[in-house]
C-alpha positions in Angstrom: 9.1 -4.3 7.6 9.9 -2.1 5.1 10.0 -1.8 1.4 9.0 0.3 -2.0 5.4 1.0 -3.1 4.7 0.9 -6.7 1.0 0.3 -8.8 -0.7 2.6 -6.2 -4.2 3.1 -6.5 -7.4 3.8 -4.3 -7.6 0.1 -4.0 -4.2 -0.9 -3.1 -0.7 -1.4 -4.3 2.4 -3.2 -5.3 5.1 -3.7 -2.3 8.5 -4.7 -3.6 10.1 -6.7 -0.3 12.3 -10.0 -0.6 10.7 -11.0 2.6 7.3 -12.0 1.7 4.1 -12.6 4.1 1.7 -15.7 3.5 -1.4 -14.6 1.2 -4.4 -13.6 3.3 -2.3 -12.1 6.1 -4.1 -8.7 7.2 -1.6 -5.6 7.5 -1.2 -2.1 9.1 0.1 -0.8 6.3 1.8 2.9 6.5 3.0 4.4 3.0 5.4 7.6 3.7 6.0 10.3 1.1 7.9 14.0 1.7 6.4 14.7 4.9 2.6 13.2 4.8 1.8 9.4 5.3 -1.1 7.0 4.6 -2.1 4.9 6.8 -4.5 2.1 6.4 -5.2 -2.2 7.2 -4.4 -4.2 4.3 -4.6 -7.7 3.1 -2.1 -9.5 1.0 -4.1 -11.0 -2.3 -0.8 -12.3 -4.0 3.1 -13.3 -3.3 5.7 -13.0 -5.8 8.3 -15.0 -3.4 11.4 -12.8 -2.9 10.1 -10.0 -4.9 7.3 -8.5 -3.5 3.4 -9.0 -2.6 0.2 -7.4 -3.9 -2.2 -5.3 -1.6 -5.8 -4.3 -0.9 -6.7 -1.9 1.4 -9.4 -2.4 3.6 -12.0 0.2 4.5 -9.2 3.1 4.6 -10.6 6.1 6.7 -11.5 8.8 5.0 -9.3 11.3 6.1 -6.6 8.7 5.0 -8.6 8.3 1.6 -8.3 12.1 1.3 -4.3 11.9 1.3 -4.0 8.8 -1.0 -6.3 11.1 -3.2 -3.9 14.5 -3.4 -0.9 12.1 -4.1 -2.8 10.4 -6.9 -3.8 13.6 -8.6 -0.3 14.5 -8.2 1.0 11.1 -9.9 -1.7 12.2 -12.8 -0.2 15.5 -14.0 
């Protein structure tokens, strides 16, 4: 599946999709930007049917964390 990230934090983010998962449903989730990517398990805590679905990452490593933290300092400036 794939789809656009939006509301990204350290905790998780927004996935706009029209092909939703059930709520609950645990995720390897693998965000792709210029030439870096996040990788990370997530969980799905809520379903917008045919829009998109709201994620939590779970226990992201922390070289992983260390990526997701340069793009987010990025997103600040």
């Amino acid at each position: 599946m794939s789809g656009r990230i939006s509301e990204i934090s350290r905790k998780g983010c927004y996935l706009d999709i029209l092909n939703t998962l059930p709520v609950d449903t645990a995720l390897q989730l693998r965000i792709t930007r210029d030439q870096g990517s996040f990788a990370t398990m997530a969980r799905i805590i809520y379903v917008q049917e045919g829009i998109g679905m709201g994620l939590a990452f779970v226990d992201p490593p922390q070289d992983q964390l260390q990526i997701l933290d340069s793009w987010l300092a990025e997103l600040a400036i």
